[in-house]
C-alpha atoms as an extended CHARMM CRD file, in Angstrom:
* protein
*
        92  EXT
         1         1  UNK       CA             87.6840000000      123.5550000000      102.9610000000  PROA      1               0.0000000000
         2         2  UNK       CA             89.2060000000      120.2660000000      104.2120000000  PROA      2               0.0000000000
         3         3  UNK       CA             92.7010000000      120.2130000000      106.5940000000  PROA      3               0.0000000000
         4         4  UNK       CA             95.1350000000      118.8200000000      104.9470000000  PROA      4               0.0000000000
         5         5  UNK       CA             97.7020000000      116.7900000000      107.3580000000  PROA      5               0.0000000000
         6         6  UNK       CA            101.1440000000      116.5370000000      106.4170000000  PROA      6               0.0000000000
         7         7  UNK       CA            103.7040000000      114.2280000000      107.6410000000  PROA      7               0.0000000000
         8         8  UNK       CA            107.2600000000      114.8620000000      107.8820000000  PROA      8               0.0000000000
         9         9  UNK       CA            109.8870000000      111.7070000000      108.7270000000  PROA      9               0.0000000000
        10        10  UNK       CA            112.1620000000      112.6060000000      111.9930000000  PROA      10              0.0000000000
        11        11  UNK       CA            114.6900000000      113.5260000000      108.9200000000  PROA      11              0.0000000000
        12        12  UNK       CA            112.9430000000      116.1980000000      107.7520000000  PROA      12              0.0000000000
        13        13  UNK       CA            111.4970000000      113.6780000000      104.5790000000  PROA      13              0.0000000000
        14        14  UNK       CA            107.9760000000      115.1510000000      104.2000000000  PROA      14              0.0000000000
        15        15  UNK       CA            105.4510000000      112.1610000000      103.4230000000  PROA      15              0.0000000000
        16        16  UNK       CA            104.5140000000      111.8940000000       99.5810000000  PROA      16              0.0000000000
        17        17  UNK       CA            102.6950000000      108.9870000000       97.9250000000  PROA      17              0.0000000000
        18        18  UNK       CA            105.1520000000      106.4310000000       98.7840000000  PROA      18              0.0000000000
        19        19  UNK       CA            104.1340000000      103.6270000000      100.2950000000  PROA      19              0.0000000000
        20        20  UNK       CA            107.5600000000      102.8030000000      102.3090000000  PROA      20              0.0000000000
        21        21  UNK       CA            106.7540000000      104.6190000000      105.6070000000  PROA      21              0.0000000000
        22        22  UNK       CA            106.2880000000      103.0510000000      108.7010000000  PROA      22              0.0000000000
        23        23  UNK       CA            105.0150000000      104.0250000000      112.0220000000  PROA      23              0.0000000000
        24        24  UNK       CA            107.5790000000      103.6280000000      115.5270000000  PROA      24              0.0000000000
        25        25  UNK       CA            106.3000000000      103.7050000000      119.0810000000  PROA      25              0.0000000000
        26        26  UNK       CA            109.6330000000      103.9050000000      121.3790000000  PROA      26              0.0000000000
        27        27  UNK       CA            109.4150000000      103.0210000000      124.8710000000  PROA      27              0.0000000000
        28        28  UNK       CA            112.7630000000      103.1580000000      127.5970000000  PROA      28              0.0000000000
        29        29  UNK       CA            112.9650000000       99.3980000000      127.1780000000  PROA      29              0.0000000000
        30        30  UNK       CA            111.5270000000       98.7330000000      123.3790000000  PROA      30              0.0000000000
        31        31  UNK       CA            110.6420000000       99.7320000000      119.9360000000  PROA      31              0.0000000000
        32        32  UNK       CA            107.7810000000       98.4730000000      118.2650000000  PROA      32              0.0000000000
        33        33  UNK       CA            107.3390000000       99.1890000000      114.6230000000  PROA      33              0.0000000000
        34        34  UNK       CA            103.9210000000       99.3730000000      112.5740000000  PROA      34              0.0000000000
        35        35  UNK       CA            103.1020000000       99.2980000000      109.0030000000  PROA      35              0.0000000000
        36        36  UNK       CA            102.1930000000      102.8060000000      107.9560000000  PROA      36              0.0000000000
        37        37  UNK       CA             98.5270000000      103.9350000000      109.1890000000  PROA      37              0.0000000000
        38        38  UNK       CA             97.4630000000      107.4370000000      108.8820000000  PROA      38              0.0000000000
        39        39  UNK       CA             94.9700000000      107.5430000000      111.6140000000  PROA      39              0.0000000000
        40        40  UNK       CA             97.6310000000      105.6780000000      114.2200000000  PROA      40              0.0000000000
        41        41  UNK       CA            100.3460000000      108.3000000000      112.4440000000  PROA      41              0.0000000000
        42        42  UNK       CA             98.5040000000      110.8000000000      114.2630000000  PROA      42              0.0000000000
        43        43  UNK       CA             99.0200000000      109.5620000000      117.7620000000  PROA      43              0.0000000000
        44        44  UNK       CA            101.3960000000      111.3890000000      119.8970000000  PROA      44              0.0000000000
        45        45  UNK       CA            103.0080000000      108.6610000000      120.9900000000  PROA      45              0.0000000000
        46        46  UNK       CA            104.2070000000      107.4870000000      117.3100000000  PROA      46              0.0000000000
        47        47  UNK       CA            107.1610000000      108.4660000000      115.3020000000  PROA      47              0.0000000000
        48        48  UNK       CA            106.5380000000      108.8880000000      111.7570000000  PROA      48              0.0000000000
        49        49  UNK       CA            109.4630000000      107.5940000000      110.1430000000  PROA      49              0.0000000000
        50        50  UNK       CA            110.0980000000      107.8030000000      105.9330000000  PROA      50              0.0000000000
        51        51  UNK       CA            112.0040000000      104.0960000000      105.2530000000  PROA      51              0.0000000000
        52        52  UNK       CA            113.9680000000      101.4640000000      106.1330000000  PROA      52              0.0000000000
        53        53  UNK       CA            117.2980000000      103.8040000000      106.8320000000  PROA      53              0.0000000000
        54        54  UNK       CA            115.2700000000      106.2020000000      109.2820000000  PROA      54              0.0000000000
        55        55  UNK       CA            114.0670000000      103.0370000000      111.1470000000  PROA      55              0.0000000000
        56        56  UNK       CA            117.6040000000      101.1720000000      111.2090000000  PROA      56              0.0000000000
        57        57  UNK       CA            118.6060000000      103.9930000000      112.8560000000  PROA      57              0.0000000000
        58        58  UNK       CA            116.3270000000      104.5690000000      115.3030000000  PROA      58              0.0000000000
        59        59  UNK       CA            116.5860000000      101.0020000000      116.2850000000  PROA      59              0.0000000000
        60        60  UNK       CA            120.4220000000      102.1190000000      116.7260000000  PROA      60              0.0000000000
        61        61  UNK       CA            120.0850000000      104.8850000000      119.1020000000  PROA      61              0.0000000000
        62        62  UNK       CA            117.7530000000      102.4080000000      121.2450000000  PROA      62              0.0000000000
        63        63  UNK       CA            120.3490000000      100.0410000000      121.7250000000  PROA      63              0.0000000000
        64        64  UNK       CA            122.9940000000      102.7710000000      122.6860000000  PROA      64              0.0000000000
        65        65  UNK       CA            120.2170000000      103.6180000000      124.8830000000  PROA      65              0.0000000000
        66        66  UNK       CA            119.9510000000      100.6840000000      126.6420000000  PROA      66              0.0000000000
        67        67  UNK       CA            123.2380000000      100.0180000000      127.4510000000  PROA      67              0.0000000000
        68        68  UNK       CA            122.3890000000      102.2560000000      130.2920000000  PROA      68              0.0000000000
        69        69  UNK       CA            119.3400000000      100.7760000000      131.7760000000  PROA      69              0.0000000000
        70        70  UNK       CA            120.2860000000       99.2210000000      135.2450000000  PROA      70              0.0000000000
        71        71  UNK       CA            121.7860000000       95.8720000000      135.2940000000  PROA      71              0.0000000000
        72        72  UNK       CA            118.2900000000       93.8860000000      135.6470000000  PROA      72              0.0000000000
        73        73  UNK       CA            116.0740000000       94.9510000000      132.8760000000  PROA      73              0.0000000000
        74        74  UNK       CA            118.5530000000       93.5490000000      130.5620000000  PROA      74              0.0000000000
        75        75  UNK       CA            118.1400000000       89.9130000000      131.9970000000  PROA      75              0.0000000000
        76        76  UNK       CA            114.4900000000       90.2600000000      132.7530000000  PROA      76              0.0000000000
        77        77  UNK       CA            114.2890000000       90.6780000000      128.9980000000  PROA      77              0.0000000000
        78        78  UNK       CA            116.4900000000       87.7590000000      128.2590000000  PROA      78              0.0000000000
        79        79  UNK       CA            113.4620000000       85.5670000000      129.5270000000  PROA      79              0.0000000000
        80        80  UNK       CA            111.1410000000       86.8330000000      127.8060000000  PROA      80              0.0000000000
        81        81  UNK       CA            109.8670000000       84.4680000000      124.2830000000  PROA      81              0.0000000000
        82        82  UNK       CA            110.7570000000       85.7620000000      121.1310000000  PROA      82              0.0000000000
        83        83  UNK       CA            106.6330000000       85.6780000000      119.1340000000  PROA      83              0.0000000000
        84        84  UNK       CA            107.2710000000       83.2920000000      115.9200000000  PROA      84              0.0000000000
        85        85  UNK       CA            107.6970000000       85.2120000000      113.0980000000  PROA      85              0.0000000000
        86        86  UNK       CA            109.7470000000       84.6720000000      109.4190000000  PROA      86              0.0000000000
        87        87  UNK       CA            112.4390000000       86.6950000000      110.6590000000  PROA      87              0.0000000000
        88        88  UNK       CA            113.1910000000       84.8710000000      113.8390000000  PROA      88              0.0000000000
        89        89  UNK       CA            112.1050000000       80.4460000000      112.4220000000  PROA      89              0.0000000000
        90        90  UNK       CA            115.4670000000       81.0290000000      110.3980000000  PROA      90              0.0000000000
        91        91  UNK       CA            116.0550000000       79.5510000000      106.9920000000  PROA      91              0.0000000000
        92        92  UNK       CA            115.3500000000       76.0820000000      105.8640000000  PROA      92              0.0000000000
C-alpha cells in the first residue's frame, strides 16, 4: 500500500485539491516564496503555507523580526538590486 503524505498549512489548514498553496523558505534576513511543489514541500527547510493570508502574515512577523537585526544588515541590504519583476517595473 502506498504512503499517503499530507500537508497541513502553519494554521492548521490541511492541504486539499486547491491549487492556492505556496511554499516559504525563511531565513534571519529573508523570505523567499515558491509556487507550490510537492517534492520541494517536503524539504525541511520549507514552510507549507495554505494562501495568500498565511503568507501576508508570515511576511509580517519577518519584518517585526528584523527590526532587531544589528544596525548593518539593514543597510547592506539597502544596496542590494531589486531582480525585475511585474511587481517591482510599476504601472504604465
Amino acid at each position: 500500500m502506498a504512503a499517503v503524505t499530507t500537508f497541513t498549512c502553519v494554521c492548521g489548514v490541511e492541504k486539499r485539491a486547491s491549487n492556492h498553496w505556496i511554499l516559504a523558505r525563511v531565513t534571519s534576513d529573508s523570505v523567499t516564496f515558491l509556487p507550490w511543489d510537492r517534492d520541494l514541500a517536503l524539504s525541511d527547510d520549507v514552510i507549507v503555507l495554505c494562501g495568500e493570508g498565511c503568507a501576508a502574515a508570515l511576511l509580517s512577523r519577518s519584518l517585526g523580526e528584523w527590526k532587531h537585526l544589528p544596525a548593518n544588515v539593514p543597510r547592506a541590504m539597502a544596496n542590494m538590486s531589486l531582480p525585475q519583476t511585474s511587481l517591482n517595473r510599476g504601472a504604465r
